[in-house]
N, C-alpha and C positions, 0 to 999 in steps of 0.2 A: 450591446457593449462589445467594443474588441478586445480578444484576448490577445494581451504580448507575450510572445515567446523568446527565449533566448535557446538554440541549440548547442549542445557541446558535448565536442567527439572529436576524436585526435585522426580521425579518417575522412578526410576530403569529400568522399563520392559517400557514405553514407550522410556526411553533413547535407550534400545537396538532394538527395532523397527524401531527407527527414524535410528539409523548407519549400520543396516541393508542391509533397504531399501536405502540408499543412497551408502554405498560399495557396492552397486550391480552394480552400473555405475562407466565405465572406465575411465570419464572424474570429478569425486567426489570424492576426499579422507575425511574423516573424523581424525581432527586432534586433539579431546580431547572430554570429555565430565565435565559438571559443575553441580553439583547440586543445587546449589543456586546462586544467582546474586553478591557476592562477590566472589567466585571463578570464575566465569564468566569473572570479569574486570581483572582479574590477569591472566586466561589464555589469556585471546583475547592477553593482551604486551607481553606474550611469546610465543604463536604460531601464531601470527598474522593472524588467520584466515581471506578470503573472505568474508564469510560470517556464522552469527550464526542464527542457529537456537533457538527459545527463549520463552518459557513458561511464562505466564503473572504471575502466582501463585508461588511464588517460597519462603523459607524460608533466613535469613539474609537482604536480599535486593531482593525487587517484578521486575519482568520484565521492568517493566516501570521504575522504577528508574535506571536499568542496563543499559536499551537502550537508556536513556539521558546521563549517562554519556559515554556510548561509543560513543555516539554523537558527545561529546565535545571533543574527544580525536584530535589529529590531523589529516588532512585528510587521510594522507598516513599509518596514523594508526588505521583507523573509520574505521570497517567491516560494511558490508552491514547487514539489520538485520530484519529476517522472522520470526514473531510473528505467535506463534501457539495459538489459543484459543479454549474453550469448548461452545465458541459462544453466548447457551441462557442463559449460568451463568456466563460469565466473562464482569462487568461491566466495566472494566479499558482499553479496546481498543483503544477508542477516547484518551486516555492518552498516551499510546505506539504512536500514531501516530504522535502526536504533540510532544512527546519526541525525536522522530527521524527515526522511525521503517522504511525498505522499500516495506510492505507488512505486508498481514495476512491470515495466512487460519485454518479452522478449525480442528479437531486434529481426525476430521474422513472420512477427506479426501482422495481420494484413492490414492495412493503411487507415480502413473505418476504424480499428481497434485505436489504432493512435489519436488519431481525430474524438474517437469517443471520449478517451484517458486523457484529454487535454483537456478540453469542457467538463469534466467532471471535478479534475485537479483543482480548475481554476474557481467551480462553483463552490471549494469548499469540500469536496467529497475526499476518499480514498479511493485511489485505482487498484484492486483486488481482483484482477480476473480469477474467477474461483478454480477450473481448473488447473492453472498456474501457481497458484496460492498454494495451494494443498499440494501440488507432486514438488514444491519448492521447497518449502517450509519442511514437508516429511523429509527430504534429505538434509536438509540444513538443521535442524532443530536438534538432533540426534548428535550435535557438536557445542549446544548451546549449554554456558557451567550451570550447574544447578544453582539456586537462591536458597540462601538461607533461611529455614523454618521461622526465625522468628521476623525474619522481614517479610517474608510469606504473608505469616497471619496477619502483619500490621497490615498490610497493602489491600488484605483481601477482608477484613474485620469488616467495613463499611458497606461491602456490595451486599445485596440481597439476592433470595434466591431467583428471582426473578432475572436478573439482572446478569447474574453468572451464567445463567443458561443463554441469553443472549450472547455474554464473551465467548462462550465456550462453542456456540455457531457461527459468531462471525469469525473466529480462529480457524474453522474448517473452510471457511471460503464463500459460505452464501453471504447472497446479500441481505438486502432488510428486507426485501421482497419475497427472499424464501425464506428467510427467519419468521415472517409474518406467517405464512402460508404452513409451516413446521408447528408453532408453537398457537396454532387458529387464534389470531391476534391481530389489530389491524396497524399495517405498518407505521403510520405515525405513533402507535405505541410502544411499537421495536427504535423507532429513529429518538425517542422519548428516554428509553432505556440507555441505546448509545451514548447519548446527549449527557447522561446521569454518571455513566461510566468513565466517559474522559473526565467529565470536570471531576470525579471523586479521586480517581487516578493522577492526573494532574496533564494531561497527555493531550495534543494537540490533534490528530485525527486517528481512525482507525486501524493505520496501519500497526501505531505504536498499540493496541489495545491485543491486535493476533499477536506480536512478539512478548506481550506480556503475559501470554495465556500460554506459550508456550517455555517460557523461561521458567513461570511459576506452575508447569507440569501439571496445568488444568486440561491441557487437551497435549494426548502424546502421539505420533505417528501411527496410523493404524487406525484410530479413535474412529469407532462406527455413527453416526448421526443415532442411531437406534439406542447407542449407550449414553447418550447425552440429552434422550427423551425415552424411557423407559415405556412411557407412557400412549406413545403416539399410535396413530391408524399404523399397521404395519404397510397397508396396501396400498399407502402414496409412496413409500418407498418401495416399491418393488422391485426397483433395480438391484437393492440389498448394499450396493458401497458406498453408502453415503455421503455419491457426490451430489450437488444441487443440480435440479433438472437445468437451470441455464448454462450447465458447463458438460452435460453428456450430448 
């Protein structure tokens, strides 16, 4: 099956980069590009892209305002949506997320990475490069207001414990493949948990699931993998920072 992509970026020579490197693959067509976030919502209802690609900085209407209302479009009309940023200057990420975004990565990321985060996007997954995740999120989360305790407990009353040890790994950036490998569980049991977590939550993939773990100061910056499995071999962590071996 072809994935359609829509690009949108208010900068010319990064737009032709991004269609590029994605016509390069046999299984990605590129079906329009937008320069700002009003032509964006008008192309997504006429080429119904899978998924876009999407610039936080944009002129008429910012990334983040594009990617809530393509949010709220209908599902069968909601494209998946891979937020590109310049990372140590784009303050507005925590916002794309919570707007609806399925992913983010930085815009000097090497080309496989994009091509990966597009097929992943489009199969339904989150794009969470874990190293990106965790040095992002610890700056940005540290701005996020706190929730209120009794909306807290409602929100959190239904998870088990099971279940929050999962949120509170894939808040740190691993995947289901090192949550599986962390918690000696076979990954369909972690993707089983995810699966339990958004529909309990009411939340549409995993990105929404890290911003709610960090809103609701279940995992705070800093937060060691070692304090979130008290229990574990020390000696598969030996690195001691608790980041997932696919992102050292």
């Amino acid at each position: 099956m072809t994935i359609g992509v829509l690009i949108a970026d208010d900068q010319p020579l990064m737009r032709g980069a991004l269609r590029t490197c994605l016509e390069a693959e046999p299984d990605i067509a590129v079906l329009g590009e937008a320069a700002d976030g009003a032509e964006t919502v008008r192309l997504v209802q006429r080429l119904r892209p899978d998924v876009v690609v999407m610039d936080v900085r944009m002129p008429i209407m910012d990334g983040i305002e594009t990617t809530r209302r393509l949010a709220a479009l209908p599902p069968e009309r909601s494209p998946r949506i891979l937020v590109m940023t310049t990372f140590d200057l784009d303050e507005y990420i925590i916002g794309a997320l919570r707007a609806g975004a399925s992913g983010f990565l930085v815009k000097d990321s090497a080309p496989e990475e994009l091509v990966q985060a597009v097929r992943l996007i489009a199969d339904g997954q989150a794009m969470l490069a874990p190293s990106v995740t965790r040095r992002l999120l610890d700056l940005r989360a540290r701005t996020l207001p706190p929730v209120p305790t009794a909306s807290r407990d409602a929100a959190l009353a239904a998870i088990t414990a099971r279940e929050m040890t999962v949120l509170k790994l894939a808040a740190r950036g691993l995947s289901n493949a090192d949550i599986a490998l962390e918690m000696e569980v076979a990954p369909s049991s972690v993707k089983t948990h995810v699966g339990h977590l958004l529909a309990k939550l009411g939340f549409t993939d995993r990105v929404q699931l890290v911003v709610f773990a960090y809103e609701h100061e279940l995992v705070r910056p800093g937060t060691r993998d070692e304090e979130l499995l008290p229990g574990r071999d020390r000696r598969r962590g030996a690195a001691g920072d608790g980041w997932p071996r696919s992102a050292r």
